[in-house]
C-alpha positions as CSV (number, residue, x, y, z in Angstrom):
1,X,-61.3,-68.5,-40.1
2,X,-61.0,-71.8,-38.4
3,X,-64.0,-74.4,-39.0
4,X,-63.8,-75.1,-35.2
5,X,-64.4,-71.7,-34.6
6,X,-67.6,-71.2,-37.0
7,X,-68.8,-74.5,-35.3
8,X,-68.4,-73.2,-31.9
9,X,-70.4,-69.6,-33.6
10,X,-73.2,-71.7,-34.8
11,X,-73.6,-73.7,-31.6
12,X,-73.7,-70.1,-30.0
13,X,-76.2,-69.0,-32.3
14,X,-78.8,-71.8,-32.5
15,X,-78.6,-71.1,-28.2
16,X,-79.6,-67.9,-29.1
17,X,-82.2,-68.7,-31.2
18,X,-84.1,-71.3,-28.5
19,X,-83.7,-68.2,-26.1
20,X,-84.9,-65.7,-28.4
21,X,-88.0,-68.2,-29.3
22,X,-88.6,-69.2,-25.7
23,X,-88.9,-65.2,-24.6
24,X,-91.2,-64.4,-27.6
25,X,-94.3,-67.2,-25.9
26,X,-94.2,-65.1,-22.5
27,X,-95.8,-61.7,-24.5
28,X,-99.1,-61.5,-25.9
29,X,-100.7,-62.1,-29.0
30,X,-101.0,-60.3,-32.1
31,X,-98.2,-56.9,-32.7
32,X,-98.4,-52.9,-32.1
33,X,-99.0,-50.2,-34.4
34,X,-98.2,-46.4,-34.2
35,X,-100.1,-43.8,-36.0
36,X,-99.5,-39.9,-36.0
37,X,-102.4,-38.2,-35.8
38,X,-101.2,-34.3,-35.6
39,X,-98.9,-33.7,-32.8
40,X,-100.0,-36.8,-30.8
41,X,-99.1,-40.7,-31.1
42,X,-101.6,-43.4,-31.1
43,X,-100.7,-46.9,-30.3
44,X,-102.6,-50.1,-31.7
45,X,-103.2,-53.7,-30.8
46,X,-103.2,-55.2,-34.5
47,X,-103.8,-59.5,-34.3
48,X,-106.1,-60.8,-37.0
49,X,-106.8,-58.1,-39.5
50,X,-108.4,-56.2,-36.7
51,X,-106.9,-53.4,-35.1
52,X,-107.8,-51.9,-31.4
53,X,-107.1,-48.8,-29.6
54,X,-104.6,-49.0,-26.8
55,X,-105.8,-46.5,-24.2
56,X,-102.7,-44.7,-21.7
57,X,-104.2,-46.5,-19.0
58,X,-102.9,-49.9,-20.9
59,X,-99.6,-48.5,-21.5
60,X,-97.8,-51.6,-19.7
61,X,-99.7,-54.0,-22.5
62,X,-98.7,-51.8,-25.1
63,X,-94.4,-51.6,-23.7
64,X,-95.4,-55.4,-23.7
65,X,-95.8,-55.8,-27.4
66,X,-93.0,-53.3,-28.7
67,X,-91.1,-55.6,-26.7
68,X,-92.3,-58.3,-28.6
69,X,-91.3,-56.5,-31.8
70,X,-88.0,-56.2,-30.6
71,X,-87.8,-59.5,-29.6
72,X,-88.9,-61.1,-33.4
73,X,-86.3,-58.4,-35.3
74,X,-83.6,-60.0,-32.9
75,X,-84.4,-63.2,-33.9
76,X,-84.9,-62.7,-37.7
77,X,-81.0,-60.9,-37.1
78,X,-79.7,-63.9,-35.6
79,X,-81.3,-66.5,-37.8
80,X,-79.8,-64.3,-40.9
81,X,-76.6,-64.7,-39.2
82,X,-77.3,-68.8,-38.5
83,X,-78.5,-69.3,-42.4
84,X,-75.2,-67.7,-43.5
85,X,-72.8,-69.5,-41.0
86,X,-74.9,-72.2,-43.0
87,X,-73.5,-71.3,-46.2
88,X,-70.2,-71.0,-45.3
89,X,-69.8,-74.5,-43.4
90,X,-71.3,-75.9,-46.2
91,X,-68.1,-73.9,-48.3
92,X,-65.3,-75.3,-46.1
93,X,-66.7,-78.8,-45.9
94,X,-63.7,-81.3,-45.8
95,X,-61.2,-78.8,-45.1
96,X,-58.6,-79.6,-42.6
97,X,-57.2,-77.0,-40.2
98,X,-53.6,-76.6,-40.9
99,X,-53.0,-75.8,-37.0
100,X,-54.6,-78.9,-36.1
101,X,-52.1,-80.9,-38.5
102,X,-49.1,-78.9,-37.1
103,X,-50.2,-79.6,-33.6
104,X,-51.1,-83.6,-34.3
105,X,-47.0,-83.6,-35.9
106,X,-44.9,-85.9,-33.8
107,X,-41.7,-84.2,-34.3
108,X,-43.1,-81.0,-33.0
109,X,-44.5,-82.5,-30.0
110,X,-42.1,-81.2,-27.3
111,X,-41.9,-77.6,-28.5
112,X,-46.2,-77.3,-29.0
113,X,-46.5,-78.6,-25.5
114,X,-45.5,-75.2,-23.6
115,X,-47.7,-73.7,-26.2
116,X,-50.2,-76.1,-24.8
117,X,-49.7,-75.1,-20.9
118,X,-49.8,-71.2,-22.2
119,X,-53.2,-71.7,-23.4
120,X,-54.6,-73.4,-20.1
121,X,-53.0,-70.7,-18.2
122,X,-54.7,-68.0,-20.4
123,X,-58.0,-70.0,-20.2
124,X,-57.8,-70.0,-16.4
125,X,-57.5,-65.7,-17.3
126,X,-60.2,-65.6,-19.2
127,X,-62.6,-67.3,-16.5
128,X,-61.8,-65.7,-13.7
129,X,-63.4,-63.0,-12.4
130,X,-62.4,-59.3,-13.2
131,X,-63.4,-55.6,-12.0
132,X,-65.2,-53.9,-14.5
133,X,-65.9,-50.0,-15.3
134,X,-69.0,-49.1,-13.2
135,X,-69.8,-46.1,-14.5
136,X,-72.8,-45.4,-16.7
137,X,-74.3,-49.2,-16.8
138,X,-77.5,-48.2,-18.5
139,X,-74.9,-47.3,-21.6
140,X,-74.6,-51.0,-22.1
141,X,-77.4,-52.3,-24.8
142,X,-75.6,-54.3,-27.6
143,X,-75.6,-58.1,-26.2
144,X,-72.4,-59.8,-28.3
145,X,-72.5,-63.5,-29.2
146,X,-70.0,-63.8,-26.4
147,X,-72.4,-62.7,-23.6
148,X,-71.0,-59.7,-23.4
149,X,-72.8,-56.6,-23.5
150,X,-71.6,-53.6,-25.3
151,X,-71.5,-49.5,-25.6
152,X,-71.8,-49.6,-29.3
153,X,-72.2,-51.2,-32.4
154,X,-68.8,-50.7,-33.1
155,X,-67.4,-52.6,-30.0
156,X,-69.8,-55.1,-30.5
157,X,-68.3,-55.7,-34.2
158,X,-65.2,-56.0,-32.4
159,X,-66.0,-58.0,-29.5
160,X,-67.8,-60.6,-31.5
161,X,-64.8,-61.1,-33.9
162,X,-62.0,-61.8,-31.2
163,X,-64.4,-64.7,-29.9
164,X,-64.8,-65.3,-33.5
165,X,-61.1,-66.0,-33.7
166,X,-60.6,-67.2,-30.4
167,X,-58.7,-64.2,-29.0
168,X,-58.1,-64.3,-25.2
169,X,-59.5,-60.8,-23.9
170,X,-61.6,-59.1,-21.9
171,X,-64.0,-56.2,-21.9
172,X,-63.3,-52.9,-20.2
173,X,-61.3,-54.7,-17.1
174,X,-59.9,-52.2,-14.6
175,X,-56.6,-50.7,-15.4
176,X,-54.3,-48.8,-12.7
177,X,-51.8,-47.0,-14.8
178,X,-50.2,-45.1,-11.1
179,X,-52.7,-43.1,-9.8
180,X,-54.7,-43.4,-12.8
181,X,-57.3,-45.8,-13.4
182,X,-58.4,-46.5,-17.1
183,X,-60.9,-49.0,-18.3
184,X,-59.4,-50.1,-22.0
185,X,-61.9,-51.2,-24.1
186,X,-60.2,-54.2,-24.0
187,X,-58.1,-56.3,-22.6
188,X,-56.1,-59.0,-24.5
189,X,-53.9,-61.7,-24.7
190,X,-52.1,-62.3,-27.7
191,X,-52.3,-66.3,-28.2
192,X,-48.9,-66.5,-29.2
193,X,-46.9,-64.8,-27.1
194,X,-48.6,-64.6,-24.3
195,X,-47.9,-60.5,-23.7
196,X,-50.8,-58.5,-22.6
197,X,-52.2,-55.7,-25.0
198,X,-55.2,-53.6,-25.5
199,X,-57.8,-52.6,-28.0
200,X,-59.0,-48.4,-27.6
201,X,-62.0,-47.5,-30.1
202,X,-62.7,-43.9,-30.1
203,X,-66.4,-43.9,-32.1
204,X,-66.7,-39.5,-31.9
205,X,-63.6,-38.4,-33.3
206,X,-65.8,-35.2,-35.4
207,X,-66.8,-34.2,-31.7
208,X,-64.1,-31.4,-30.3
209,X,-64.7,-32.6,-26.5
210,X,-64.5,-36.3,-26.9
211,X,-61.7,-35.8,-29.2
212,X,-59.5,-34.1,-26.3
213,X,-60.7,-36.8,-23.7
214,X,-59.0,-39.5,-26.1
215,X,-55.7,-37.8,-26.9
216,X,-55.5,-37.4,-23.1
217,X,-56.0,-40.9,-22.5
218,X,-53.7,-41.6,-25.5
219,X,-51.3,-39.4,-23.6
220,X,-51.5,-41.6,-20.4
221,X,-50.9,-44.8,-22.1
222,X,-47.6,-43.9,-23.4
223,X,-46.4,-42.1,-20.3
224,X,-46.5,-45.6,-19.1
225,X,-45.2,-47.6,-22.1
226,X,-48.6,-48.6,-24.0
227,X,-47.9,-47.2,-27.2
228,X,-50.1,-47.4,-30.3
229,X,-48.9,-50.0,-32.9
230,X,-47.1,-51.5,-30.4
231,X,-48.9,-52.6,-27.6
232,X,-51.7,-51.0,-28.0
233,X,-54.6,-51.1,-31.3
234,X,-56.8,-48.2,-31.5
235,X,-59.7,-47.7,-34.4
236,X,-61.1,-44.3,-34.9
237,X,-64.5,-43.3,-36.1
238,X,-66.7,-40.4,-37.1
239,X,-70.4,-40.5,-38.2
240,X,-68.9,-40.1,-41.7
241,X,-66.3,-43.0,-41.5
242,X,-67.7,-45.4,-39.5
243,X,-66.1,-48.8,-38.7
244,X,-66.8,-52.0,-40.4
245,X,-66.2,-55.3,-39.8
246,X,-63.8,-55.8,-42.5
247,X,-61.6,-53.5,-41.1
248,X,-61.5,-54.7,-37.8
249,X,-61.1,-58.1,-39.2
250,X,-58.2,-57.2,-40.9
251,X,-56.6,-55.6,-37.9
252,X,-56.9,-59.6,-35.6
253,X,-55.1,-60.8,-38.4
254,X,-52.3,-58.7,-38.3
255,X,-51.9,-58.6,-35.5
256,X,-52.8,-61.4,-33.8
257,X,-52.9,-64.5,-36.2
């Protein structure tokens, strides 16, 4: 992984961390604690040693705190993730980027430089503005560290490793395939050719009906030449075999480093 790249990750993630902070002063002292007592739930308002009943007519002060709670386990997340980027800047210290050497090479100055106007073209792609899938917004809950908010875990693992690595893409951007319209997962650029390609994660393979819908759709890409392991990457999963990061990162390498 580039050091620019972790740089430009840690940057990202020491944002976060002022956001995260800044959110956690607008809630209200102390934290929230649930007890079962037979088949109903009580809630708590715990802040020094002491602990309080939370009547139903303070339920807003109560949703108040558990947001609170989620608030500090995001930011104990992200400030795992910051004290390990940590680690591993502190690993690559002094290291060079072999790309960055290529690129600063005089005699390869007049080929690199329309590799140089590919990459402002595909910039200019990656800012502008795109239609999205509408459907089912309130499935969207994972935020990425590229703003992006996700379906699932597993597209957030994979989202957050092609801005990792600098991959030119997009997520779910309107596809019409004739009279057809698809939203792929995502939508990508590959940095060195510059030939468009797209990323299908099917996370319910174990369930019959889902597993229909996706060799239908598989079905509709290659009736109109997007075929898998060509220009088209799909990662399957079941609650058994789920997909890990390793994996995925193993897959940008291939196929686009």
């Amino acid at each position: 992984m580039e050091k620019n790249a972790i740089e430009d990750f840690v940057r990202i993630t020491e944002e976060k961390i002022q956001k995260l902070q800044q959110e956690l002063k607008k809630y209200p002292k102390g934290k929230i604690s649930c007890l079962r007592n037979g088949r109903y739930v009580k809630w708590y308002h715990v802040m020094g040693g002491k602990r309080k009943y939370i009547p139903k007519s303070e339920i807003e002060f109560a949703k108040q705190l558990v947001r609170k709670q989620y608030i500090q386990a995001k930011l104990e997340d992200v400030l795992m993730d910051k004290k390990a980027l940590g680690k591993y800047m502190k690993a690559v210290s002094g290291y060079e980027s072999k790309e960055e050497l290529f690129y600063k090479n005089p005699f390869y100055s007049d080929i690199l430089r329309d590799t140089k106007k590919q990459n402002v073209d595909i910039g200019t792609w990656m800012n502008a503005d795109y239609s999205r899938n509408p459907f089912h917004p309130e499935m969207l809950k994972f935020e990425s560290i590229s703003g992006n908010i996700l379906r699932s875990k597993s597209e957030l693992i994979i989202d957050q490793l092609l801005f990792v690595y600098q991959i030119p893409y997009r997520y779910e951007c309107k596809l019409v395939l004739g009279d057809v319209t698809l939203y792929p997962d995502f939508t990508i650029i590959h940095p060195k050719t510059g030939k468009m390609c797209y990323w299908e994660h099917f996370g319910m393979m174990d369930n019959q009906k889902y597993s229909r819908k996706a060799f239908s759709k598989l079905e509709i890409y290659c009736e109109n030449s997007i075929i898998p392991s060509i220009n088209l990457i799909t990662t399957f999963e079941t609650i058994d075999s789920p997909l890990d990061a390793m994996k995925v990162e193993n897959i940008i390498k291939q196929y686009f480093l």
